[in-house]
N, C-alpha and C positions, 0 to 999 in steps of 0.2 A: 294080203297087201302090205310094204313094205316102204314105210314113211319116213324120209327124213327129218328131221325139223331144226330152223339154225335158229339161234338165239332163242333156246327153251326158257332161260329164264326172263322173260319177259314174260309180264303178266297175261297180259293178252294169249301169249302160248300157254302158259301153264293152263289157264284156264281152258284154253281148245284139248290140250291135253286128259283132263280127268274129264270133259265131254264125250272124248273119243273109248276112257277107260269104262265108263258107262254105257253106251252103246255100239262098238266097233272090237271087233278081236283083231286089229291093226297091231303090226310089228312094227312096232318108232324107237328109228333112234334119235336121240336126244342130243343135239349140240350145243355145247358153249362154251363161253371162253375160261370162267369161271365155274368149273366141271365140282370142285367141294361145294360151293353152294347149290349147283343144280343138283347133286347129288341127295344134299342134305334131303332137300324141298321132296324130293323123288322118294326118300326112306318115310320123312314125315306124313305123305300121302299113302302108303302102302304102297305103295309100286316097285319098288325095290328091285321083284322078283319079276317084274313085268316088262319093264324096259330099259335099254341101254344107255347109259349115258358115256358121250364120246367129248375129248377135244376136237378142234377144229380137224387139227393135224393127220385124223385118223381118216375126214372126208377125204373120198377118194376117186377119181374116174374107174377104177378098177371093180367097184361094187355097182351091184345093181338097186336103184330105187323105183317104184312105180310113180312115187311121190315128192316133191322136195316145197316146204312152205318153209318160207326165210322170212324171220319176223326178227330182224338185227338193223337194229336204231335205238333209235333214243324216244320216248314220246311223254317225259314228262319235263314241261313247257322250260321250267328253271335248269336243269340239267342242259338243256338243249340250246339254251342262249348261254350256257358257261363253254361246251365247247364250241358253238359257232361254227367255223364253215370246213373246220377238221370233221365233222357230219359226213363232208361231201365223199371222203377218204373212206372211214369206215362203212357208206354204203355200197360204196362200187368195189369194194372190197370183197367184200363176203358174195355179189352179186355176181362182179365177173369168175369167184372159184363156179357158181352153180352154173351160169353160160358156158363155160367151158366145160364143165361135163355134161350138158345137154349135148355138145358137138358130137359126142361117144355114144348118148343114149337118146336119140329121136325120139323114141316112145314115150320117154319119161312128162310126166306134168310139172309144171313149177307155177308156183304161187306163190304170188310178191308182195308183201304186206305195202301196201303205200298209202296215201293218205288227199284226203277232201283238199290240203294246203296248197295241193297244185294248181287249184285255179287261181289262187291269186287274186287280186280285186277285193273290191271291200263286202263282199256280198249285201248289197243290198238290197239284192233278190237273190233264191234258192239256186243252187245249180240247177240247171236242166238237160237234155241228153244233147242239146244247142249248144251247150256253155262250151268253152276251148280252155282249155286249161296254160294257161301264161305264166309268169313272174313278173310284174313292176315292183319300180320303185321299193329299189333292193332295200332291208334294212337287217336289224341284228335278229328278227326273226325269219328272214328269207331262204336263211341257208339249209335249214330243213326241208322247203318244201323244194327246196332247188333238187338236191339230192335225190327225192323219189322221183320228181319230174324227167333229172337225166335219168335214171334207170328205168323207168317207163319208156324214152324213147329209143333207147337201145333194145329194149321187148318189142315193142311195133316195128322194129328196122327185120325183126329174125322172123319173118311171116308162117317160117315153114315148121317154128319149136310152138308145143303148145306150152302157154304162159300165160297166167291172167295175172291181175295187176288189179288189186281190192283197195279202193280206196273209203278209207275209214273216217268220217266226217268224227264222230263223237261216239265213246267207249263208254259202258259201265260196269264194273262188279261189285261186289262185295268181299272180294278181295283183292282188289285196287291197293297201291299207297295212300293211306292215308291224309300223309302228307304232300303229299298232291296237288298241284296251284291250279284247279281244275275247278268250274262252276260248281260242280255235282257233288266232287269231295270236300270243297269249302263247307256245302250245304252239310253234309254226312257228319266231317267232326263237329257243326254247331251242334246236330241236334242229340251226337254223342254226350258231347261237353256239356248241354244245357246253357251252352250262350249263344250270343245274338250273333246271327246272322247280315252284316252291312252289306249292300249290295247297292250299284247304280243303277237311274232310272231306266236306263236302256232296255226294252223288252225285248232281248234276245229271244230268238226261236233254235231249239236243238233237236236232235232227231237222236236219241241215246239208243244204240246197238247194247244188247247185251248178251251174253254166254249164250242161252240157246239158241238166238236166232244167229250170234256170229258162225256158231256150228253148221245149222241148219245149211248157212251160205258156203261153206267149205263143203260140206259133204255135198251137196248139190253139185261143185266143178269137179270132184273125185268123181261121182256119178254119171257127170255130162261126158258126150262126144271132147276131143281134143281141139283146144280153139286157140288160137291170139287175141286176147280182148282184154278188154279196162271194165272193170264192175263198182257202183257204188252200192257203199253199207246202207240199209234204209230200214228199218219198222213199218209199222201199220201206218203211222203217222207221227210226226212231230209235235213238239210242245213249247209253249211259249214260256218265260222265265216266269213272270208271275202267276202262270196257272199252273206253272209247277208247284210254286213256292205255298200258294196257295194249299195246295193239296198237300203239302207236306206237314205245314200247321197242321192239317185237317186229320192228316195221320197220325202224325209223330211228333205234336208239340212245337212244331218250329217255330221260334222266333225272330223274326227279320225285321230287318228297317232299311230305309232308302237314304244313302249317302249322297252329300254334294260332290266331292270325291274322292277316287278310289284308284291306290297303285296297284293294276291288272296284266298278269304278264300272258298271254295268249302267243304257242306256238303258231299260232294261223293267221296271227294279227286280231285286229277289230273286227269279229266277221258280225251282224245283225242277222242274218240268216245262213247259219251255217253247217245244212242241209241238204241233199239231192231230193228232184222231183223222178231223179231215170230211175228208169225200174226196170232196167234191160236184166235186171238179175232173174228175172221171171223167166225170161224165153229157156233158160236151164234148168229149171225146175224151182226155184228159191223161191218159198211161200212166208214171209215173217209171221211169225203168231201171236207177237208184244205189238202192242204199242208203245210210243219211248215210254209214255208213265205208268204201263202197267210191266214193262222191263223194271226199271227202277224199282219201283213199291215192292217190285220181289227180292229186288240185290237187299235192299234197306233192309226188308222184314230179317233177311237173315244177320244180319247183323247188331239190331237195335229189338 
């Protein structure tokens, strides 16, 4: 089988990437725009000799792929409010080159990295398979979810290309950026650093995806019939902030305290519950084996 993949150096792919190099004798070739760093990354892992790394320039309607997963964004929260609604550019960018070669290759599958931001609203409850995914009440964080939301609707208008469209409430690995303005890797460099953890009372609930089960979800739609659909990321189950934090003390030492308050920059806005209840990923076979905190406990172990 013969995989493309665009925007390889995002974490998120490199990581599906050495998932794939552990269990799959998949042919990928690797795009970006930054082809010496993806390179580097590529020599660093051993792969070298495994698979291709291309410019963009190289993508072409003339080759054949079974596969194409486009994971070309931005998704660390600070970056992504510095370029603001130039977002909207680079994703229908890179999105209309793979729509147009699906025109040439019916057969082919595409998989669209897109994200939980699309619903929009303050979550005050979980998504559900009910929820309708919107934009209010545009601000300097909107412009992201605006972006996957138009390339989503341009997927549902093509009924006849098979495309799904994974939307990713909350990530984790162990090799994540660190510096990262993210709950999770706040937590990670406290308990690195051996300092205090500030955090607001708010007890957010997260549902953290991690490496084997984001795989799990990909090789499931590699595996499935050809379909047009929207899938959310999910675990066994979700977790609340302070039974996270809890358990982290309990593991790892963590020390936190509760601030009056706190400058928090969130791609997705203020979300309190910012997780899906659909579990439409089941009817293709996606079975999670983590739940978010025992995902986690494993990214952390390796790390710490």
């Amino acid at each position: 089988m013969k995989i493309a993949i665009l925007g390889a150096t995002s974490q998120i792919a490199q990581d599906l990437i050495l998932s794939f190099s552990r269990h799959k004798s998949y042919e990928l070739l690797l795009f970006a725009r930054n082809v010496k760093l993806l390179k580097e990354w590529v020599d660093s892992e051993g792969l070298d000799n495994k698979y291709q790394v291309k410019t963009y320039s190289y993508f072409s309607n003339n080759q054949s792929y079974d596969v194409i997963i486009n994971f070309v964004g931005v998704g660390d929260p600070v970056k992504a409010q510095k370029i603001g609604r130039n977002i909207l550019k680079i994703t229908s960018q890179y999105d209309n080159v793979v729509l147009d070669y699906l025109q040439h290759h019916k057969e082919t599958k595409y998989i669209f990295l897109s994200s939980g931001a699309v619903y929009g609203g303050n979550f005050q409850q979980p998504v559900s398979r009910d929820s309708i995914a919107t934009i209010n009440n545009l601000s300097t964080t909107s412009w992201y979810a605006i972006s996957k939301l138009q390339a989503e609707i341009k997927h549902q208008a093509l009924i006849n290309s098979s495309i799904v469209n994974i939307r990713v409430f909350n990530y984790f690995s162990h090799t994540q950026d660190a510096n990262a303005k993210f709950l999770i890797t706040n937590v990670v460099r406290a308990i690195k650093n051996k300092e205090i953890f500030k955090t607001s009372v708010d007890n957010i609930v997260r549902d953290f995806v991690t490496p084997p089960d984001f795989y799990n979800l990909i090789q499931a739609i590699i595996d499935s019939k050809p379909t047009n659909t929207t899938l959310d990321c999910y675990t066994k189950s979700p977790i609340a902030k302070f039974d996270l934090l809890f358990a982290m003390k309990d593991k790892f030492n963590l020390n936190y305290e509760i601030a009056e308050s706190l400058d928090i920059v969130n791609i997705a806005g203020h979300k309190m519950h910012y997780y899906s209840t659909s579990n439409n990923a089941k009817n293709i076979g996606y079975e999670p084996k983590n739940t978010s905190l025992e995902g986690v406990v494993k990214e952390i172990e390796k790390l710490v």
